[in-house]
Structures are given as structure tokens and as C-alpha cells.
C-alpha positions, 0 to 999 in steps of 0.5 A: 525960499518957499520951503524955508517959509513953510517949514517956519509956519509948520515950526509955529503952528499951534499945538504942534509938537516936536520929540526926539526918536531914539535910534538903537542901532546909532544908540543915540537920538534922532532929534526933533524927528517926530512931530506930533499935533495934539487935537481936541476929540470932536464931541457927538452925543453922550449916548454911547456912554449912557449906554455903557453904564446901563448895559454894563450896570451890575459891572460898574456898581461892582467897580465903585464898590472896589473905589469905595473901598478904597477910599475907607484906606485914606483914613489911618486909625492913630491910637493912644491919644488924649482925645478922640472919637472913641476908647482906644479898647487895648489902651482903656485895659492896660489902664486899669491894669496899671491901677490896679497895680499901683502904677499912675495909668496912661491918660491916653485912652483915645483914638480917631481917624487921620485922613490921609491924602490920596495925591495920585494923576494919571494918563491913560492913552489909547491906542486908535489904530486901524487894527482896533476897528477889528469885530471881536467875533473874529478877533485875530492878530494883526499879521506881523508882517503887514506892509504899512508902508505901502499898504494901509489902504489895503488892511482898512479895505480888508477890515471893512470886507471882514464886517461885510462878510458878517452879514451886515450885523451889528458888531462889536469892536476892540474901540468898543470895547476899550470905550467901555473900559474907560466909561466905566474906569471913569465911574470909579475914578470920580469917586476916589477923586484922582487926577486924571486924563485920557488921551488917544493916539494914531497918524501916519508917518513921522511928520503926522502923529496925532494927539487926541485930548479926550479928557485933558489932565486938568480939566474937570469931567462933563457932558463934553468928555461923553461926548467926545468918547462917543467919537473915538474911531478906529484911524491909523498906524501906531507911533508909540513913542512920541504919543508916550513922550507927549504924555510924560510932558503932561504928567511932569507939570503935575504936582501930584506925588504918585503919576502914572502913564497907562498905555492901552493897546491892541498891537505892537508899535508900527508905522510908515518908516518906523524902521528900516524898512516895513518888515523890521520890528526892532527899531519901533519897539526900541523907541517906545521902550526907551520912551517909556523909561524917560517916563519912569527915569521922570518919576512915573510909573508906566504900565502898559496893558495889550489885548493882543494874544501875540503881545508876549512876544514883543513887550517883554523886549518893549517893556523890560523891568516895566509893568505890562499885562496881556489880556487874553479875552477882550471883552474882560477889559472893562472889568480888569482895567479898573483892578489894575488900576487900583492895583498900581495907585495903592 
């Protein structure tokens, strides 16, 4: 009876959701296996974004004029019109071309701007696993075989040995880095005026895949969102699959035309029990590939972007006939997010 009435409480709790996990040896669904909470980020001080943009000045001046530039293309030039904001030139020579050879000249001389509506939403979800407290320095791929089921605890005490081997120096991480790019993506996106929101996501097992809402998709950027990716911390394993599902069902409430999820990521999907057993690959990749195309078979457009060297061993399999890109040096993230970006809603 007690289990009964916990299982219940847990069914009610609030923000907590239940996904499917598709199966690729069963070739169907596992329903309502995964439960996934969704967490608003806590919020610490807007330094860390101040920062950004100041260290990162010249780069993000560069980044709002690439915006800028966009938002001049929202306008098309409609030609051949009885008024407007100026002479359309080739219409004002065919007309006096015309008179002079008899012919009643077109009256449609003109031409102005029409503006077109840009109607774009977009999720980025940021990949918060152990792996990205990784120091750039010394930046190496995650050992495919790394036991998570059993041993977690060991990789985050291997981590913190490795910045304790640097002397105690300052470093910088791959959650730095991808705290940059969305400072900076963030600078542009406030210019062109999309819909967006950013999100992240870790946990550990299927029962405990957790959400984190740093900037949701309706809500207006402020002094909070700063904040809040002032606290973006390296924390567990990498469910993909229910964190993409999560996403999609945010995006399907949008009403925009164009909806795009942009998954960013350091590593290959893994967790405890997601597979067989903590050596298989095959059944997480499975899942976040067939998440993915739930997410374009609902009109979105996925796009996943990794900063690990090794990831063109798994996304072609993962992504299929999805767009995806391998960033090779890291520390071009915050300049090549923003060109992808504009790449995909262009």
C-alpha cells in the first residue's frame, strides 16, 4: 500500500514529466519509462555574463553585425508600383522609352520596402554532464568504455584530480566555454528579435532526468537569465532522449512557422541503464536518434552541434539525414554557434 501511495505522489508531483524510450532491438516503445523533472536554474550574479561580453568584445560586435545584416533581408524591395518611397530607375527608362515610341507609358514608376515577418522559436539545450567540467588545456575524449553504471563517482574524482595536477591554476572548462557561446548567441538574438529558449540537462538513471530552465521560451530575457547561466555547473550522466522529447513538447506550443531544437553537446548519449549493460552504445544512441526524428516528423528542425573530436563516429548513426556539425577546436564555439545559427533560420 505504501509503495502504491508513493508511486501516486510521484505521478503528481509537480513538474515532473513522464517519455516514452524507444527500444531498437524490440523496435517499439518502452512507455512512460523515463521520468524527466524540470528545474528552474538557481540564479548567482550576473558577473559571469558581464564578463563575457567584455572579455569577448570585439567577437560580439562582430556577431550583431552578422544579425544586423540580417534583419536589413526581412525587408523585400516590391518594384513597379503606383507609389512608393522612391523611382523604380529600370521602370522611369522603360517609360520614356515608351513615349517616345508612341506607346501610353506605364504610370508604375515606384518602388518601397515590404517588410517580411521573420516568425522563428528556437530551443537550445545544453548538454550538463560530468564530462564538461573537463579543463580545455587538456581536453580529451571521454573513454568509450567509462563504466557509469557503476562508476561515476570515479570519473567526477578523476576530473577533480586532473585540475589538481594543474597547480591550482584558474582554468577554463567546456561549461565555460558553452556559457560564452550562449552569452554572446543571446546578444544577437535580442537584435533579430527571435523567439527562444535555452535549456539544460543532466541526471542520473531513468527515474531522475532533470530539466533545467535557464531561459524559458516564452519568457522575456532579464537580470534573472544572467544570472542563472552564472550557475550552469558540470553534473551528471546524459539521457538525450527524454531531454530532446521535453524540448520538442515546448516547441509544438509555439506558433511560430520556422522551430528549431539545437541540441549542443560534448559527448555521446550515456547513462546508468541506458543499454543493456555500461559497455553497449547502441540502445542510447537509438533513443536520441529516434527522439530527434519525433521532433522533425513535428515540424522541427533538429540540429545537433558536439565538441567531441570522436563524435563522427556516433552522430552519423545518431543523426542520419539530421543536420549535425563536429567542432573540432572548442574554443570556436562561441563564434561558429551564432553562424549556424543564422545559417539554419535563413
Amino acid at each position: 500500500k505504501k509503495a502504491v501511495s508513493e508511486e501516486k505522489a510521484l505521478e503528481e508531483e509537480k513538474n515532473s514529466f513522464l517519455y516514452d524510450e524507444w527500444d531498437f532491438r524490440a523496435n517499439d516503445y518502452k512507455p512512460r519509462w523515463c521520468r524527466l523533472r524540470e528545474k528552474t536554474t538557481a540564479e548567482g550574479t550576473a558577473e559571469f555574463f558581464e564578463n563575457t561580453l567584455k572579455d569577448h568584445s570585439h567577437l560580439a560586435a562582430q556577431i550583431k553585425r552578422q544579425f544586423e545584416l540580417v534583419t536589413l533581408e526581412f525587408f523585400k524591395k516590391i518594384k513597379r508600383l503606383h507609389d512608393g518611397e522612391d523611382f523604380d530607375l529600370d521602370a522611369v527608362i522603360e517609360a520614356m522609352v515608351e513615349k517616345k515610341a508612341g506607346v501610353a507609358p506605364s504610370e508604375k514608376i515606384y518602388w518601397r520596402r515590404n517588410k517580411v515577418e521573420r516568425d522563428v522559436s528556437v530551443a537550445f539545450l545544453l548538454d550538463m554532464s560530468a564530462s564538461t567540467s573537463e579543463a580545455i588545456e587538456e581536453v580529451k575524449t571521454k573513454p568509450d568504455n567509462w563504466d557509469f553504471d557503476t562508476n561515476l563517482r570515479g570519473y567526477l574524482q578523476y576530473l577533480r584530480m586532473q585540475r589538481e595536477d594543474m597547480g591550482g591554476q584558474k582554468t577554463r572548462r567546456i561549461i565555460d566555454v558553452e556559457k560564452e557561446s550562449l552569452v554572446l548567441l543571446i546578444g544577437a538574438l535580442e537584435t533579430i528579435g527571435d523567439q527562444y529558449g535555452i535549456y539544460g540537462f543532466s541526471g542520473y538513471g531513468r527515474d531522475n532526468v532533470e530539466f533545467f530552465v535557464i531561459k524559458d521560451i516564452d519568457e522575456d530575457f532579464s537580470e534573472k537569465v544572467k544570472q542563472r547561466i552564472d550557475k550552469l555547473a558540470p553534473l551528471h550522466a546524459t539521457r538525450m532522449g527524454p531531454a530532446i522529447r521535453h524540448a520538442t513538447s515546448k516547441l509544438i506550443r509555439q506558433d511560430s512557422r520556422t522551430k528549431i531544437l539545437f541540441l549542443i553537446s560534448d559527448g555521446r548519449p550515456q547513462d546508468h541503464g541506458y543499454g543493456r549493460d555500461s559497455m553497449e552504445k547502441d540502445y542510447a544512441i537509438h533513443d536520441t536518434k529516434m527522439a530527434l526524428l519525433e521532433a522533425k516528423r513535428k515540424n522541427i528542425v533538429p540540429f545537433c552541434l558536439t565538441v567531441d573530436k570522436a563524435g563522427q563516429d556516433y552522430l552519423k548513426k545518431m543523426c542520419h539525414d539530421i543536420g549535425y556539425e563536429v567542432v573540432w577546436d572548442i574554443e570556436s564555439l562561441p563564434k561558429r554557434l551564432p553562424t549556424l545559427y543564422r545559417r539554419l533560420t535563413t
